[in-house]
GUTORDO-93930 format. One record per residue: residue in one letter; x, y, z of N, C-alpha, C, CB in turn. Coordinates in steps of 0.05 Angstrom, whole numbers, plus 5000, padded with zeros to 4 digits. Atoms other than C-alpha are relative to their C-alpha. Last residue first. Glycine has a CB too. Layout:
! residues N
aXYZXYZXYZXYZ;...
! end
This chain:
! residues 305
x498649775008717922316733503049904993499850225023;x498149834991713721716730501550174995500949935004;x497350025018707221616720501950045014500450174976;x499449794995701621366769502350034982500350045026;x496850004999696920926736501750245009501049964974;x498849965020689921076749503549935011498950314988;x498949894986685720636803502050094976500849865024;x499549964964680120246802502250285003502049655017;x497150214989678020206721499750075034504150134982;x500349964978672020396672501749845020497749985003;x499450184968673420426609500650145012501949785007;x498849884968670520856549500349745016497650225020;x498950254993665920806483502650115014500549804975;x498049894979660721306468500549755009499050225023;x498650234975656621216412501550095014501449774994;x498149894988651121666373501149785024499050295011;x499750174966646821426319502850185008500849525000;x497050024996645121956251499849775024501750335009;x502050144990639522086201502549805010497449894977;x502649935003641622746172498049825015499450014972;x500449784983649222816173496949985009500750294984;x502550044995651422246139499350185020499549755004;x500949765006657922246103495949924999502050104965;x501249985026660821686133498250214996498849784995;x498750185026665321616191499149934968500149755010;x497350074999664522106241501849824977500049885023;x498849875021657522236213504049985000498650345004;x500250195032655421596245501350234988496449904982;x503649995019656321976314501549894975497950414992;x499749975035662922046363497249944990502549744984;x502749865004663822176445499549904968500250375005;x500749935021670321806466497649964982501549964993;x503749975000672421596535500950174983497650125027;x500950035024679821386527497249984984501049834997;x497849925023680921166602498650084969502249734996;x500950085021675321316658503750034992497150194984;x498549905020676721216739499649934972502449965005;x501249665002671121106786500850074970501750265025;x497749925025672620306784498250324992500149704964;x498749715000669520346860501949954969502550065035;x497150094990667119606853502350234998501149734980;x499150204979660419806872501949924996498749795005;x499849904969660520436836500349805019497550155009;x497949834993662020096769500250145033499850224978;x498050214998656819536780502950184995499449754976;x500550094965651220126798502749764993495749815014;x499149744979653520536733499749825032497150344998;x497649925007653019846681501450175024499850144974;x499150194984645919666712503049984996498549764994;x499949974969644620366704500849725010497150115015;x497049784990647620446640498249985024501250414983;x497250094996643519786617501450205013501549934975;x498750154973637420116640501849894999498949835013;x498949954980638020606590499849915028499750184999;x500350264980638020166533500150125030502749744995;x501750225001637920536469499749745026501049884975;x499450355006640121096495497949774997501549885024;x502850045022639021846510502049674996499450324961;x497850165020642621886582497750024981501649645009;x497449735022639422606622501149814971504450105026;x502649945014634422076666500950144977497850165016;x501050185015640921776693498250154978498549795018;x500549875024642922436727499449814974502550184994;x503049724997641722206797500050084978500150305021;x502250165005646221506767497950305016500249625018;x501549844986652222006759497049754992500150384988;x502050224999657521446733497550225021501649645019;x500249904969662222136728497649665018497750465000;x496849994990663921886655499649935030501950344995;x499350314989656821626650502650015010499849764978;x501450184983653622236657501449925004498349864997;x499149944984659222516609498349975030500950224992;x496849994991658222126557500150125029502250204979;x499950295003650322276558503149855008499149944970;x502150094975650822986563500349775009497349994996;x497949944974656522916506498550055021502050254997;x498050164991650922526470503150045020500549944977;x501450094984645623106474502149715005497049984990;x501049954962649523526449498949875022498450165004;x497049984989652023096383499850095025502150184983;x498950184982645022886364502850045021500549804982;x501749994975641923566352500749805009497050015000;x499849664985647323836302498649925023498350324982;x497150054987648823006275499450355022503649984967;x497249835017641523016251502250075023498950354984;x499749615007636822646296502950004979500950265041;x502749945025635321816279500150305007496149825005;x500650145026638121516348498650244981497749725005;x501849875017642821846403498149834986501350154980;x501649774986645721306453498650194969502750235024;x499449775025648520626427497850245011499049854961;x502749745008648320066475502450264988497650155040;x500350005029653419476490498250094991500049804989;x502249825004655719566569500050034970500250275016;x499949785025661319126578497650054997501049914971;x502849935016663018796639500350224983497650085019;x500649655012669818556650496749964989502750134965;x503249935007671517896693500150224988497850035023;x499550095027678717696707497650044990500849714996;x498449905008678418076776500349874970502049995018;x497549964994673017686796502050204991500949814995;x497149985020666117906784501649975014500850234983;x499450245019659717646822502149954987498649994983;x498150274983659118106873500849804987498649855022;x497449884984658418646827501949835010499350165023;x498249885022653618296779502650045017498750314985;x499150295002649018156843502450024984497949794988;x498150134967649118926861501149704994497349965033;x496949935004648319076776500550055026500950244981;x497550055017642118666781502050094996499950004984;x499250254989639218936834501949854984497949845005;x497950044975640019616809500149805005499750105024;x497549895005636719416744501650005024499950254989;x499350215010630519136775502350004996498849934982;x499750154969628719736826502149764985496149845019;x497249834992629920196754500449815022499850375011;x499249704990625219826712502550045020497550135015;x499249944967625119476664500150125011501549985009;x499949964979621019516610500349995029499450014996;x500649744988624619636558498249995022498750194981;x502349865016627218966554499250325003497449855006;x502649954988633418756580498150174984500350125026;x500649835012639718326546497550085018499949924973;x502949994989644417936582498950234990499750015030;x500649805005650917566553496550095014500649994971;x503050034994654917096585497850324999500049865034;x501949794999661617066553497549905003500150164977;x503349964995667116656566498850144997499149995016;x501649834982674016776537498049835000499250304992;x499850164980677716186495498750185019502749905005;x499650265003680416686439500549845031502349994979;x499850194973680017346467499049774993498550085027;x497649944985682017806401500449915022500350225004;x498549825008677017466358503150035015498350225001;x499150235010672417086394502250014988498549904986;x497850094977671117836428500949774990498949945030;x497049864993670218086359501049905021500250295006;x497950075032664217626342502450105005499050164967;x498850344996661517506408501850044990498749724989;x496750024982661618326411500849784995500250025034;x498649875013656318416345502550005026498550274989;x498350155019652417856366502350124990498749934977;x497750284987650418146439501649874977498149695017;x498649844974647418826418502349765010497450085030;x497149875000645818476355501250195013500650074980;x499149754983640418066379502950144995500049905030;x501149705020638017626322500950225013496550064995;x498549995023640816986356499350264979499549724987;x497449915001639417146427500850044975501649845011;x499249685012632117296437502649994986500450245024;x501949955011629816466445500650294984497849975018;x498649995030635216266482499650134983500049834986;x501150025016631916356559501150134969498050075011;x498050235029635016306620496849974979501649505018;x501250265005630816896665502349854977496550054987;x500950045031633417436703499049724993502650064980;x498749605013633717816770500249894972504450195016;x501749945016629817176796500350244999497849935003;x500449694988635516986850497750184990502650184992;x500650074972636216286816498250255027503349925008;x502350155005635916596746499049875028500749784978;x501149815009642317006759496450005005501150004971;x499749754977645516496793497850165000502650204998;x502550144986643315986737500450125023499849685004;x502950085010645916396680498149925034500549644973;x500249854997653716486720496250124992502550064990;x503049974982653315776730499450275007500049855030;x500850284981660215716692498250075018502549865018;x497849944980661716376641498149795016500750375015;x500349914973658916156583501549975022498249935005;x501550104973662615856520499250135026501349835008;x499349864971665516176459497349915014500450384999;x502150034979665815626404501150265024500149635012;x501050204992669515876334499049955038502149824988;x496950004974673516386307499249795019500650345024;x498450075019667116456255503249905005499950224985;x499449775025663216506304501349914979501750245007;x498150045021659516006349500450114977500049804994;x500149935027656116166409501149914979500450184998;x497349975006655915696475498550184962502449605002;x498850145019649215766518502750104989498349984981;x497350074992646616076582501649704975499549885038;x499750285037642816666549502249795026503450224950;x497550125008640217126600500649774994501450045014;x500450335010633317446595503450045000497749874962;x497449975011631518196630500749685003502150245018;x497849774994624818406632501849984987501250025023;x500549914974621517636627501450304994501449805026;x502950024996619217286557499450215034499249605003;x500350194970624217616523498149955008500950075023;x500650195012623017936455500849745015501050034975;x501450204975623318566472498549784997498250125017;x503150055016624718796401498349905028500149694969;x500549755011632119126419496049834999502550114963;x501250085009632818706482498650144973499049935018;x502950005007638019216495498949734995499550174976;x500849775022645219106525497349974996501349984972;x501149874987649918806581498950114971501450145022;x502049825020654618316563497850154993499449944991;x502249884991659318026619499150094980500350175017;x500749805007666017786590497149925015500650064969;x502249915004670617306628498950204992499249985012;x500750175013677817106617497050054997500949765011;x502950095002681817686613498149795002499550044983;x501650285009687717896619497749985003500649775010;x499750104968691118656626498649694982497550235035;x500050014981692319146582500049815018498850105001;x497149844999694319026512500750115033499850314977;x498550275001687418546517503050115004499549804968;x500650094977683719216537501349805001497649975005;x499349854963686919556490500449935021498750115013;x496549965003685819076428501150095024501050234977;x497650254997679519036449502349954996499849834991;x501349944971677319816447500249705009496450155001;x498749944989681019726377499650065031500550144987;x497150124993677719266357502550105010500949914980;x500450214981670519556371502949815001497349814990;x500549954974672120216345500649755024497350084999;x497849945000674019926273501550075032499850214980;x498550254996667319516271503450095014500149834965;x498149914979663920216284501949725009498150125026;x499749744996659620196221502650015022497150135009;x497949964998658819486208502150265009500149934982;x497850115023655919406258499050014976501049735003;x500750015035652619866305502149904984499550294986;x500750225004653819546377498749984968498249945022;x502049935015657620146408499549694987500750254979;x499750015034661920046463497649984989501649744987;x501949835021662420276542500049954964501050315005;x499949835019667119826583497749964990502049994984;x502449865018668419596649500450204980498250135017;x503450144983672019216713498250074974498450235037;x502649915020679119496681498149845012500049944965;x502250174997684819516733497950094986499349965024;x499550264983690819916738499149754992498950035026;x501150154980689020396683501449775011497849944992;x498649814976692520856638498649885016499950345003;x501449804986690820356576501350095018497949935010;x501950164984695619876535498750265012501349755022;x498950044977698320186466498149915022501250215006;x502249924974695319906406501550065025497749735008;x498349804975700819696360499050185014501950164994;x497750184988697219166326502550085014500949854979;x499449864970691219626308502449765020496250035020;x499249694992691419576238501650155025497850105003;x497549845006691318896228501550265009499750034980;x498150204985686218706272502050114996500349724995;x500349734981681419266234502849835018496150085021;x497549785012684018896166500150135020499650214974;x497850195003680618156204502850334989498849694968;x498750094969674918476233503050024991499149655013;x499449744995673218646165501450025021498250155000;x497749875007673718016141500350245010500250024977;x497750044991669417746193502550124983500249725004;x497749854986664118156184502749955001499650025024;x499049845020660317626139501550255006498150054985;x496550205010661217156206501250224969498849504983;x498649755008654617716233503349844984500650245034;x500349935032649517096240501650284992496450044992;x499049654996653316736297498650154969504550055000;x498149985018650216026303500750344994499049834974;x500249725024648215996369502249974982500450335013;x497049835020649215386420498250154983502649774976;x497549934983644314986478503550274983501249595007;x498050075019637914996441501350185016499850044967;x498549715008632114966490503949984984500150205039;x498650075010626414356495502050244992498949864985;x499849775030621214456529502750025007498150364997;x502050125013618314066598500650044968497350135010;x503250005004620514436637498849984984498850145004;x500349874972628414416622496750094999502550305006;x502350025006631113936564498750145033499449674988;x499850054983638014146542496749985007501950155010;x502550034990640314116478500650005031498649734988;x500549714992647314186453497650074998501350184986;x497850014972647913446451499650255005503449924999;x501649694974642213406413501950025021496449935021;x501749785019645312956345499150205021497049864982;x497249905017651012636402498250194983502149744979;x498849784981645312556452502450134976501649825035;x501349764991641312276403501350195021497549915011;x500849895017645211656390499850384993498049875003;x497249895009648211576450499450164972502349744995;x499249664985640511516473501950094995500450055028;x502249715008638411066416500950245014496549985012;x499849795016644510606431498550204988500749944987;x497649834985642410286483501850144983501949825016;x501449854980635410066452502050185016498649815020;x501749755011639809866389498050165020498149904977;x498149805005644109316434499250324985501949854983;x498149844971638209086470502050214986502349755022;x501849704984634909016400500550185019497749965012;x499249705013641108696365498450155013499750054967;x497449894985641308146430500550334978503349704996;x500949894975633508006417502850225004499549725027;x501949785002634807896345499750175030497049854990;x500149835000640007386369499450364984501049905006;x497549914974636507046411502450234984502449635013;x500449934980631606916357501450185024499549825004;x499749745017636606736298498450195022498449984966;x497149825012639406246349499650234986501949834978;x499549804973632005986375503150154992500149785034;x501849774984630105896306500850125017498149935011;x499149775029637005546274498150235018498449914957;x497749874987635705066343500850264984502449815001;
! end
């Protein structure tokens, strides 16, 4: 009787340990997800967190940010060299948060190493900064992917600092935002892009902002970068997609998938478009980047008299 008792229950710890393997494991891989066959890591650890102080004096600073001359923001232009233009990037949030609400971000920038397996790859995982979990915008990935204008795939994201260098600030000043970020390779091309910034279009609510996260000049001296970046600026001011070919950038199909999602939701109007280069802020004249950071809105505020 001792037998069949210790028996029975051996059997009853096994059941109970067979049903706990999967709780198990789901809790250690919970931010897993297992999709053909291969195995894709559902979260990012943020490797820019050693920014955060800085973040933290630019915060300070700009705590009396006035709000923009815009109705409605659909879109902004920022630079993605950090640390360099950390100061830029909080205050071009600051703004936009001093303006209006927010809950979704859009992320639009280079594959700098093309290091997707398709064109243009979008991430549909949660990041985690130093400010802690920012989570994708809800089946905005499998839309995308459904339609085959991009692909879900993790693999580029965590080294990509076109997309690490916003998580980090947006976590920041939009605590609880979504962001679904999408990076494209160089070779996309132009048919691809447009489509993507038609879907894009239709896709945004009014709480949605796309951000365009490319850096224009690279590597000339500030005398030959600076012309060719107010070219560039001012393309995009006018969203002239016939004068595309004119942008110098590290991503210039983002500014077209940026220019076709401004024209489709008529945000014509720019606020606080501003042209600047590395020498702007450190004595570097010789081996320079050039940014241009700007929103894009519906309809300017009318003042009153």
């Amino acid at each position: 009787m001792k037998i069949r008792s210790l028996l029975n229950n051996a059997k009853i710890k096994i059941v109970l340990l067979l049903l706990c393997v999967p709780i198990i494991f789901g809790v250690v891989l919970g931010l897993t997800s297992v999709k053909n066959n291969r195995t894709e890591t559902m979260y990012h650890q943020s490797q820019w967190n050693e920014y955060a102080p800085e973040i933290e004096r630019a915060v300070k600073v700009e705590q009396s940010v006035q709000p923009l001359n815009l109705e409605h923001i659909y879109g902004g232009v920022v630079s993605h060299h950090i640390p360099t233009t950390i100061a830029q990037l909080v205050e071009f949030y600051s703004r936009l948060k001093r303006t209006q609400s927010v809950k979704n971000f859009i992320v639009i920038g280079p594959d700098h190493t093309d290091a997707g397996k398709a064109p243009i790859t979008v991430s549909n995982a949660s990041f985690f900064t130093a400010y802690g979990e920012v989570r994708p915008i809800d089946g905005l990935a499998s839309k995308l992917q459904d339609a085959k204008l991009a692909n879900i795939d993790e693999s580029p994201f965590d080294p990509e600092h076109s997309v690490g260098s916003q998580i980090l600030v947006i976590s920041k000043i939009f605590p609880g935002a979504k962001v679904t970020p999408i990076i494209l390779r160089s070779d996309t091309t132009k048919d691809h892009a447009e489509a993507l910034g038609k879907m894009l279009a239709t896709l945004m609510d009014d709480e949605t902002v796309l951000i365009a996260s490319v850096d224009f000049s690279h590597y000339l001296p500030t005398d030959q970068a600076v012309p060719l970046d107010q070219i560039s600026g001012e393309v995009v001011r006018n969203l002239d997609l016939g004068a595309l070919s004119l942008v110098k950038a590290d991503s210039g199909k983002s500014m077209e998938v940026f220019m076709d999602v401004m024209n489709e939701k008529k945000a014509v109007d720019t606020d606080n478009l501003a042209i600047l280069n590395t020498n702007d802020f450190m004595q570097n004249s010789d081996y320079t980047t050039g940014y241009v950071f700007g929103f894009w809105g519906t309809i300017l505020k009318k003042t009153l008299l």
